[in-house]
TIFITOR-194204 format. One record per atom (N, C-alpha, C): residue in one letter; atom name; x, y, z. Coordinates in pm, 1 decimal, padded with zeros to 6 digits. Layout:
BEGIN
<atom residuo="a" atomo="CA" x="X" y="Y" z="Z"/>
...
% end
This chain:
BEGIN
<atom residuo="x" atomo="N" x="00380.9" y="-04345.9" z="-07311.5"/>
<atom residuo="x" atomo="CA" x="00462.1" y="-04287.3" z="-07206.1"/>
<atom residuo="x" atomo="C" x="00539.8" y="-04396.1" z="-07131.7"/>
<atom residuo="x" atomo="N" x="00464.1" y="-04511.7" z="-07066.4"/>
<atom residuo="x" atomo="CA" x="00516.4" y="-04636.8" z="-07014.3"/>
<atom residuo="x" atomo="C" x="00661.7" y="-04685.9" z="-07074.5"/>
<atom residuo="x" atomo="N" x="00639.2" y="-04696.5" z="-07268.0"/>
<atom residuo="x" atomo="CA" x="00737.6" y="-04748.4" z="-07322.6"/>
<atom residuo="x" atomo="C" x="00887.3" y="-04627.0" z="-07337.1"/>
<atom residuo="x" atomo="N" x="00885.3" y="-04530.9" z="-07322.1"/>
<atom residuo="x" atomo="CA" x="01004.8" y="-04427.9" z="-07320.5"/>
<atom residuo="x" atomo="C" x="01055.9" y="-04439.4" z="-07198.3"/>
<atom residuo="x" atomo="N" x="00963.3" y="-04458.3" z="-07082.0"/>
<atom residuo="x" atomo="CA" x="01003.8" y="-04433.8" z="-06959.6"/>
<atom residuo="x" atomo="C" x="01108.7" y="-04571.9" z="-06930.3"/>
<atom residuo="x" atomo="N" x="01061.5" y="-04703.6" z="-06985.1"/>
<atom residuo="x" atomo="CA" x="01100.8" y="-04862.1" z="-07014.1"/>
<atom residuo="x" atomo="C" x="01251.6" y="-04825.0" z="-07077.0"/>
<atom residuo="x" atomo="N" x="01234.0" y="-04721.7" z="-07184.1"/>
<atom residuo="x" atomo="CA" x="01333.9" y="-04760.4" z="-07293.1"/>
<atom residuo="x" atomo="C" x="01450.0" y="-04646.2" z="-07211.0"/>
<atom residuo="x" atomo="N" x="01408.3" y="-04568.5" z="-07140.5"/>
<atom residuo="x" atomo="CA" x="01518.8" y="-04422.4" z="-07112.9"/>
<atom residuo="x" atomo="C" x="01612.9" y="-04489.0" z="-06968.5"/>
<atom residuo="x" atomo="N" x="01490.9" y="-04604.9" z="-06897.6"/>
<atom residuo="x" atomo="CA" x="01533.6" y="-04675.9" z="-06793.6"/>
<atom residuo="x" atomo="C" x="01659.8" y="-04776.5" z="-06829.5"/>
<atom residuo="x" atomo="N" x="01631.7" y="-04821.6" z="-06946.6"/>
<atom residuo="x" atomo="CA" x="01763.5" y="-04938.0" z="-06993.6"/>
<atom residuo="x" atomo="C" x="01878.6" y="-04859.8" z="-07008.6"/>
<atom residuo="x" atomo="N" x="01878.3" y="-04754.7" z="-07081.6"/>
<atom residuo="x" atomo="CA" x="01982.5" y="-04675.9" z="-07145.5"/>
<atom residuo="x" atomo="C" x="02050.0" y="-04569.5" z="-07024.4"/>
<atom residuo="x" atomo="N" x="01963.0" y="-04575.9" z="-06911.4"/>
<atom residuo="x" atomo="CA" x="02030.0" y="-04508.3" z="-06755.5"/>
<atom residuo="x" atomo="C" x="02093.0" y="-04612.7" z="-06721.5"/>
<atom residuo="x" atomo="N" x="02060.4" y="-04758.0" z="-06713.9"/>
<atom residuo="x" atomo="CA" x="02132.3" y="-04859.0" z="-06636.5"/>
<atom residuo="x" atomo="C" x="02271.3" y="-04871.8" z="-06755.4"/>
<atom residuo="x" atomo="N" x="02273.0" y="-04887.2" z="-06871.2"/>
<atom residuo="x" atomo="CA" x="02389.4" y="-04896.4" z="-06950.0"/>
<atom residuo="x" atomo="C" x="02494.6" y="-04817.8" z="-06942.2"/>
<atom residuo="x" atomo="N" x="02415.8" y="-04730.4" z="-06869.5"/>
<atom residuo="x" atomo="CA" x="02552.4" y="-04586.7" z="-06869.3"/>
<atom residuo="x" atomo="C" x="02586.9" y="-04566.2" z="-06738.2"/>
<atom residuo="x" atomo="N" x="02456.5" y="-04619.1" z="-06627.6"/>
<atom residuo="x" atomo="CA" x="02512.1" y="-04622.2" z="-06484.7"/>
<atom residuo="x" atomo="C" x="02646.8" y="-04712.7" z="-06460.3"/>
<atom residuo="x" atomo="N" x="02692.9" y="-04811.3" z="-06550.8"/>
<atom residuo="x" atomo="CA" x="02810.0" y="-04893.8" z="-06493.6"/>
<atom residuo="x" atomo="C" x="02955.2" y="-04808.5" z="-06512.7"/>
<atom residuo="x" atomo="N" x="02982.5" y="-04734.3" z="-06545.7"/>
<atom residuo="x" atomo="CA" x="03085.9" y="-04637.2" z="-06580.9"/>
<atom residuo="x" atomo="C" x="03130.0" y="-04584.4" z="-06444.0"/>
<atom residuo="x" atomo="N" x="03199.2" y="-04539.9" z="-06423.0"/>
<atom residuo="x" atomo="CA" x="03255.5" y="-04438.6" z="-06360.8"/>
<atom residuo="x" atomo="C" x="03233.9" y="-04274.9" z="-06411.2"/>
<atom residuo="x" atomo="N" x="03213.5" y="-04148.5" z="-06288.0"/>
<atom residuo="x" atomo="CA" x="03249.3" y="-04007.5" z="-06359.8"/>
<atom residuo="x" atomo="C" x="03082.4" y="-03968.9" z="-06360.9"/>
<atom residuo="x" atomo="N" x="03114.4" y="-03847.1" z="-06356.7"/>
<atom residuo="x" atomo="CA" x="02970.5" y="-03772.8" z="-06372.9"/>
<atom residuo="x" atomo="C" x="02865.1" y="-03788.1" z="-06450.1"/>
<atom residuo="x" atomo="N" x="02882.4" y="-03886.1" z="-06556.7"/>
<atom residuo="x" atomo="CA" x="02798.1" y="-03878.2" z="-06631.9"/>
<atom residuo="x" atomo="C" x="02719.3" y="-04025.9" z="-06545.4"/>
<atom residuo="x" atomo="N" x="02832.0" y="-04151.5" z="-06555.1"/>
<atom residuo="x" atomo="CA" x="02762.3" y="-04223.0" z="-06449.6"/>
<atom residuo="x" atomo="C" x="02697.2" y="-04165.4" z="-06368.3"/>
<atom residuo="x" atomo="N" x="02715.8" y="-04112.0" z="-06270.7"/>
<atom residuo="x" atomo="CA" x="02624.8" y="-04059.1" z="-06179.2"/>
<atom residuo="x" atomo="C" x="02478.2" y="-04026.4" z="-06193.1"/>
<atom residuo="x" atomo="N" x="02513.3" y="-03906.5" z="-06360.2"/>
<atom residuo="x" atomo="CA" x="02368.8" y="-03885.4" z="-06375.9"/>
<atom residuo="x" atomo="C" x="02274.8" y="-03968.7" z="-06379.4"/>
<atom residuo="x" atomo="N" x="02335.1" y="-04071.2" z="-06458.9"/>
<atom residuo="x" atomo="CA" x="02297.4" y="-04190.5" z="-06538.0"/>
<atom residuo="x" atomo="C" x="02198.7" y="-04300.1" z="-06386.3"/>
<atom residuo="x" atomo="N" x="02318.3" y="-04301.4" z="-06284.3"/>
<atom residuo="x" atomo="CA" x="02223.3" y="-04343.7" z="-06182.2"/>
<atom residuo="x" atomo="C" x="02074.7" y="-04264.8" z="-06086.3"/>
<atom residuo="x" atomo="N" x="02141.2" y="-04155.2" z="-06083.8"/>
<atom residuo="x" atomo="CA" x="02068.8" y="-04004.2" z="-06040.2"/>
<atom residuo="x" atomo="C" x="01895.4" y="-04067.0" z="-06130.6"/>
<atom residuo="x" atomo="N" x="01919.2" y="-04101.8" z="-06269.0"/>
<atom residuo="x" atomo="CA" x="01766.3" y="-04127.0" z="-06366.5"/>
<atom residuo="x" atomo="C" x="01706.0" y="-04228.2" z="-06356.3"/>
<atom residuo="x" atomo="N" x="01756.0" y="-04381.5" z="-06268.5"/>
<atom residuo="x" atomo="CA" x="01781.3" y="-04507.8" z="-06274.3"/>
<atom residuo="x" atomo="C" x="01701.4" y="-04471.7" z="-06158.8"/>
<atom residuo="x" atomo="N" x="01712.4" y="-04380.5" z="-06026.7"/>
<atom residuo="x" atomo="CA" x="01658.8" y="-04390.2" z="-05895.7"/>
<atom residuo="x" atomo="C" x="01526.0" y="-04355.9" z="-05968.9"/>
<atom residuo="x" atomo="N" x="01558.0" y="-04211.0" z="-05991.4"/>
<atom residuo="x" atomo="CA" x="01385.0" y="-04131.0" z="-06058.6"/>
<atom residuo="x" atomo="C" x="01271.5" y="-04214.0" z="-06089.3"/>
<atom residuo="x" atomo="N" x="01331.0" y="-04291.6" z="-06221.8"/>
<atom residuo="x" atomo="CA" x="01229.8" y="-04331.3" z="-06306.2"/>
<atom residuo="x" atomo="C" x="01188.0" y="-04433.6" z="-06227.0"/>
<atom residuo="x" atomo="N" x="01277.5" y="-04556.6" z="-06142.7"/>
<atom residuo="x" atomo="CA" x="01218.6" y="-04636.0" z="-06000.3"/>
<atom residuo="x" atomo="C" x="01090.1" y="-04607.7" z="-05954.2"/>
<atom residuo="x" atomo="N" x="01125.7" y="-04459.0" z="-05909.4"/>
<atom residuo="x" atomo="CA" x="01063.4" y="-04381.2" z="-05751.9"/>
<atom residuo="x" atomo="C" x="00927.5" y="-04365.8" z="-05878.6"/>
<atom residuo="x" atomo="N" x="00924.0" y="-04279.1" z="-05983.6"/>
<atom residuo="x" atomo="CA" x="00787.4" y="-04209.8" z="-06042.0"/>
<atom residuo="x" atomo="C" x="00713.6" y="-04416.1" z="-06116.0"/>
<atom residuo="x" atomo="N" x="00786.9" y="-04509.9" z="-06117.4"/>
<atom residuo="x" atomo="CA" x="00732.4" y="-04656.5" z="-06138.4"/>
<atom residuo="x" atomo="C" x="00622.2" y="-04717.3" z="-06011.9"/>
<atom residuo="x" atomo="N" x="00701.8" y="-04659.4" z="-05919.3"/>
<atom residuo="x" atomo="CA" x="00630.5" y="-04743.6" z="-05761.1"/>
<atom residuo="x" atomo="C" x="00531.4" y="-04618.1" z="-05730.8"/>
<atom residuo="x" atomo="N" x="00520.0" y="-04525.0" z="-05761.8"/>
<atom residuo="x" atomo="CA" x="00453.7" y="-04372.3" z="-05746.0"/>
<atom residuo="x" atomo="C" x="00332.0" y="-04400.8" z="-05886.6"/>
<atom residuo="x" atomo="N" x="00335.0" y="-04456.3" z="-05969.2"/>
<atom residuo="x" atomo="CA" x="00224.3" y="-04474.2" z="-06056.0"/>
<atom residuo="x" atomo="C" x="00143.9" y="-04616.3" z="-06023.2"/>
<atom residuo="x" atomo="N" x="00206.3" y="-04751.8" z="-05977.3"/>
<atom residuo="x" atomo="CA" x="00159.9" y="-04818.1" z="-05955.4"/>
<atom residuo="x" atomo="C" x="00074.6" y="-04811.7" z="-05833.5"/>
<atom residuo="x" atomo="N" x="00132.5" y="-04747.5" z="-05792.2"/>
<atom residuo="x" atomo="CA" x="00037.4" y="-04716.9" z="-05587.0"/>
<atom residuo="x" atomo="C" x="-00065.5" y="-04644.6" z="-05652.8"/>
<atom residuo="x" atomo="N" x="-00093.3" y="-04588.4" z="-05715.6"/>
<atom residuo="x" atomo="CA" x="-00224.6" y="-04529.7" z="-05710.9"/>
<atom residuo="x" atomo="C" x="-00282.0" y="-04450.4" z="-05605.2"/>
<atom residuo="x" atomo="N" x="-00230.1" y="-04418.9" z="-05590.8"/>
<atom residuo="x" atomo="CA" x="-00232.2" y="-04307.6" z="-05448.9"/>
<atom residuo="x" atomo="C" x="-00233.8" y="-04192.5" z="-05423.9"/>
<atom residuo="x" atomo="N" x="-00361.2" y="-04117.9" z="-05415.2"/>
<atom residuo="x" atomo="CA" x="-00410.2" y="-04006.4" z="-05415.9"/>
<atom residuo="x" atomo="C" x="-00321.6" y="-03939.0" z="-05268.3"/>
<atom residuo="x" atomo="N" x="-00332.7" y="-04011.1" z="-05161.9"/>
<atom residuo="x" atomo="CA" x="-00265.2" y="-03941.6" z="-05046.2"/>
<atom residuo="x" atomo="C" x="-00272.4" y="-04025.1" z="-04899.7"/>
<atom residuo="x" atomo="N" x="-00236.8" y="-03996.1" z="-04797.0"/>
<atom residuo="x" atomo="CA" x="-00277.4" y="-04057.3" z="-04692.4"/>
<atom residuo="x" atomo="C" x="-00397.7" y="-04021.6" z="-04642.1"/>
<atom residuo="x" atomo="N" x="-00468.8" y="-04169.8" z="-04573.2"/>
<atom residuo="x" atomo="CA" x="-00584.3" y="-04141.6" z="-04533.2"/>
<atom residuo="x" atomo="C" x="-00619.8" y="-04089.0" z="-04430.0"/>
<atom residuo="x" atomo="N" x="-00691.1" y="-03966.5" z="-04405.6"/>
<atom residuo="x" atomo="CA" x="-00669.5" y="-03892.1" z="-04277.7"/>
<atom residuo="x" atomo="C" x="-00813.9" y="-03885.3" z="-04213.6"/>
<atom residuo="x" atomo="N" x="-00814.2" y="-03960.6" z="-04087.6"/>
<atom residuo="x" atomo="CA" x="-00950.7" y="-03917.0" z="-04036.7"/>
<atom residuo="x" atomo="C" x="-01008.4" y="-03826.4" z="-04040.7"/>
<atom residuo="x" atomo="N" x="-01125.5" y="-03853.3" z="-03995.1"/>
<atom residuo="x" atomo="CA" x="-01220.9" y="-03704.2" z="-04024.7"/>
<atom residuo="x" atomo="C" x="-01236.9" y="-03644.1" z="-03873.5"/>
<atom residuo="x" atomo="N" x="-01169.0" y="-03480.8" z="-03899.5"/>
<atom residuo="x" atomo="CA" x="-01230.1" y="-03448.3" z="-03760.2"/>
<atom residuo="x" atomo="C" x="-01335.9" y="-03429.2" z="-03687.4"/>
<atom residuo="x" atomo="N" x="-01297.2" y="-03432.3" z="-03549.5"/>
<atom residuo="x" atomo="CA" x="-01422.2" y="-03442.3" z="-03461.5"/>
<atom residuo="x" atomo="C" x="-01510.3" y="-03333.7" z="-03430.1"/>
<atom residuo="x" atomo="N" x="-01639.4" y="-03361.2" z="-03424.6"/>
<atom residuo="x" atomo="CA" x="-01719.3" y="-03206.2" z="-03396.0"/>
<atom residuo="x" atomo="C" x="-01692.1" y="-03190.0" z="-03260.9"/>
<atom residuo="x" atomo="N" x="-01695.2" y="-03063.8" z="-03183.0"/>
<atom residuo="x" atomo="CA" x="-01647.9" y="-03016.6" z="-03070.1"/>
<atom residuo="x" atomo="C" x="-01818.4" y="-03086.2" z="-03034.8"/>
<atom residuo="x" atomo="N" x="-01781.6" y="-03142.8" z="-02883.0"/>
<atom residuo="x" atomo="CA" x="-01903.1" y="-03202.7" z="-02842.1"/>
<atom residuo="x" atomo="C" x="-02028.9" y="-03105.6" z="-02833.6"/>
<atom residuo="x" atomo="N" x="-02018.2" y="-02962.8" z="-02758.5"/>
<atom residuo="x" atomo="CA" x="-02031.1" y="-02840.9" z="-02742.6"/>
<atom residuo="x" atomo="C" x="-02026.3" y="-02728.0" z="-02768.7"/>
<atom residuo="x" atomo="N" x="-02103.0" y="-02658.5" z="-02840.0"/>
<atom residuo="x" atomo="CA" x="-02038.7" y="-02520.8" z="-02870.3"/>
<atom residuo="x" atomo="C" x="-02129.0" y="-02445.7" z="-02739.3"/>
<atom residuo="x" atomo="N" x="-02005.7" y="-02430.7" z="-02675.8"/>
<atom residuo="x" atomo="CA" x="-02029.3" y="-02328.2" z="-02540.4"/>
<atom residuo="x" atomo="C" x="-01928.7" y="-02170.7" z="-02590.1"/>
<atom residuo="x" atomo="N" x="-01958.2" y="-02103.1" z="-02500.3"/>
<atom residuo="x" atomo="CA" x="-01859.5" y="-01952.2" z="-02483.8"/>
<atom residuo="x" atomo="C" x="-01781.5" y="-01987.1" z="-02410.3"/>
<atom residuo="x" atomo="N" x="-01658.0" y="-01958.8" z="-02449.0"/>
<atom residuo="x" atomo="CA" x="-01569.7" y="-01943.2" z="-02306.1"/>
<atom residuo="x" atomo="C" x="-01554.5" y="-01819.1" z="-02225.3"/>
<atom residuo="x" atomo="N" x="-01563.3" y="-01897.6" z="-02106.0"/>
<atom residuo="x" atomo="CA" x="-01528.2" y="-01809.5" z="-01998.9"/>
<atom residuo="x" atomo="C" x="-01475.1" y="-01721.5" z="-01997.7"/>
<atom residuo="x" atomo="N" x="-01517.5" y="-01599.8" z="-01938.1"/>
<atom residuo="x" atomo="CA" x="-01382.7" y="-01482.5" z="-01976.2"/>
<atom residuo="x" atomo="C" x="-01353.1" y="-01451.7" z="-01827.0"/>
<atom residuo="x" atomo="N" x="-01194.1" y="-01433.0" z="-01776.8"/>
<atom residuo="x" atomo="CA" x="-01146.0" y="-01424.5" z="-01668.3"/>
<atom residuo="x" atomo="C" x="-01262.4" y="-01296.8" z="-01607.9"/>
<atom residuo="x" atomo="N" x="-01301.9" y="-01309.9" z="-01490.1"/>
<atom residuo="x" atomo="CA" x="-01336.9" y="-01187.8" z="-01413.0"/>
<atom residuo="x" atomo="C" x="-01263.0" y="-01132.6" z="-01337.0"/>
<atom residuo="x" atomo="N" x="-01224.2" y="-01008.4" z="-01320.2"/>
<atom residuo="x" atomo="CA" x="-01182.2" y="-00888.5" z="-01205.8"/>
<atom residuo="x" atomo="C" x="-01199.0" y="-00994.2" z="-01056.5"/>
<atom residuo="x" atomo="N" x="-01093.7" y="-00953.9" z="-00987.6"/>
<atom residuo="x" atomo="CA" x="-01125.5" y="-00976.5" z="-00815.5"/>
<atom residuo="x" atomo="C" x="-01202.2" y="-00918.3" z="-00787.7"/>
<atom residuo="x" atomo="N" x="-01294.3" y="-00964.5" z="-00688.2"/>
<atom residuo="x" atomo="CA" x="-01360.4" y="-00831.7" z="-00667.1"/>
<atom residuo="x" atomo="C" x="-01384.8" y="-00880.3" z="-00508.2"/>
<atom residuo="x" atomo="N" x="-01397.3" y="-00812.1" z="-00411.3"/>
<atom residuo="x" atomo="CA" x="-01389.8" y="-00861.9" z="-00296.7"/>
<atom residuo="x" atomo="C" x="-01539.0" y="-00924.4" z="-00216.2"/>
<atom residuo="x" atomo="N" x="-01570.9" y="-01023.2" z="-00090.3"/>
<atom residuo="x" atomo="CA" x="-01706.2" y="-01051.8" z="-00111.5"/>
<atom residuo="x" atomo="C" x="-01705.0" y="-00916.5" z="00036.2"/>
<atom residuo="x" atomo="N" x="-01876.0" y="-00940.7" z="00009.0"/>
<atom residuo="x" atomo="CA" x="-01941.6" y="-00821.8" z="00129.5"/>
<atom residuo="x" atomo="C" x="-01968.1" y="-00892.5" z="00243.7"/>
<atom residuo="x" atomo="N" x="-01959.3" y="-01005.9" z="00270.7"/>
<atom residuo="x" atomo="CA" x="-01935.9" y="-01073.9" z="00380.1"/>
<atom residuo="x" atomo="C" x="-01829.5" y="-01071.2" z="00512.5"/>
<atom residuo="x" atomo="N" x="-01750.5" y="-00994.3" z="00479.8"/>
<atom residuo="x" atomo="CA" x="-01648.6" y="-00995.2" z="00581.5"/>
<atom residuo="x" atomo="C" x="-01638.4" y="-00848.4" z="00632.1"/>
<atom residuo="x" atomo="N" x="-01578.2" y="-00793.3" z="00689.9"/>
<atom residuo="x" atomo="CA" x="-01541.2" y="-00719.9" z="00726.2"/>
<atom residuo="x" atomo="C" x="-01519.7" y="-00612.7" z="00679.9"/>
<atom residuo="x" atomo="N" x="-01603.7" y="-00486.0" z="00691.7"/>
<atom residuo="x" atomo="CA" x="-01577.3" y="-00349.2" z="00564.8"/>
<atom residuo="x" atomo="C" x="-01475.3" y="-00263.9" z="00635.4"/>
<atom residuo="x" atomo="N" x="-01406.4" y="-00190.5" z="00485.1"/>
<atom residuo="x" atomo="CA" x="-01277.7" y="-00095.6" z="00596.8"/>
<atom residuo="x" atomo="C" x="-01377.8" y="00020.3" z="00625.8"/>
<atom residuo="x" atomo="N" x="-01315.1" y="00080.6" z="00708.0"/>
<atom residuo="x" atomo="CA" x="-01324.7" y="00237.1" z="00806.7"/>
<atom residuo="x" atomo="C" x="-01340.6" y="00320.5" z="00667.8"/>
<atom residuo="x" atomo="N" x="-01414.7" y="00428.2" z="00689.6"/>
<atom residuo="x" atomo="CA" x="-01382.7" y="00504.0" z="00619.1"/>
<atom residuo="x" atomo="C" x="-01444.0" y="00600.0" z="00590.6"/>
% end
């Protein structure tokens, strides 16, 4: 695989010096085969991502309560 990828790479740069669409392609395969060269040598499964944190706590949260008025003060008439 190494040696096609070697040999398809020479024959993109021979045709990248031209002018016209086909040049283009020709460079368009010259980037590729670059990018999938530095992409096999890295060896690189992915970025390394810490491990998340356990919540210090597993509590309930709070659930808002109703107003409710205190019996301390003053009751209405009624």
């Amino acid at each position: 695989m190494r040696r096609d990828l070697d040999s398809l790479l020479v024959l993109a740069l021979r045709a990248s010096g031209g002018s016209g669409p086909h040049a283009e392609a020709a460079r368009q395969i010259v980037l590729f085969v670059l990018v999938a060269h530095m992409l096999a040598a890295a060896q690189h499964d992915g970025p390394p991502h810490a491990a998340h944190r356990a919540p210090r706590a597993l509590r309930a949260r709070r659930t808002s309560r109703a107003y409710s008025e205190t019996l301390a003060g003053r009751r209405p008439r009624g």
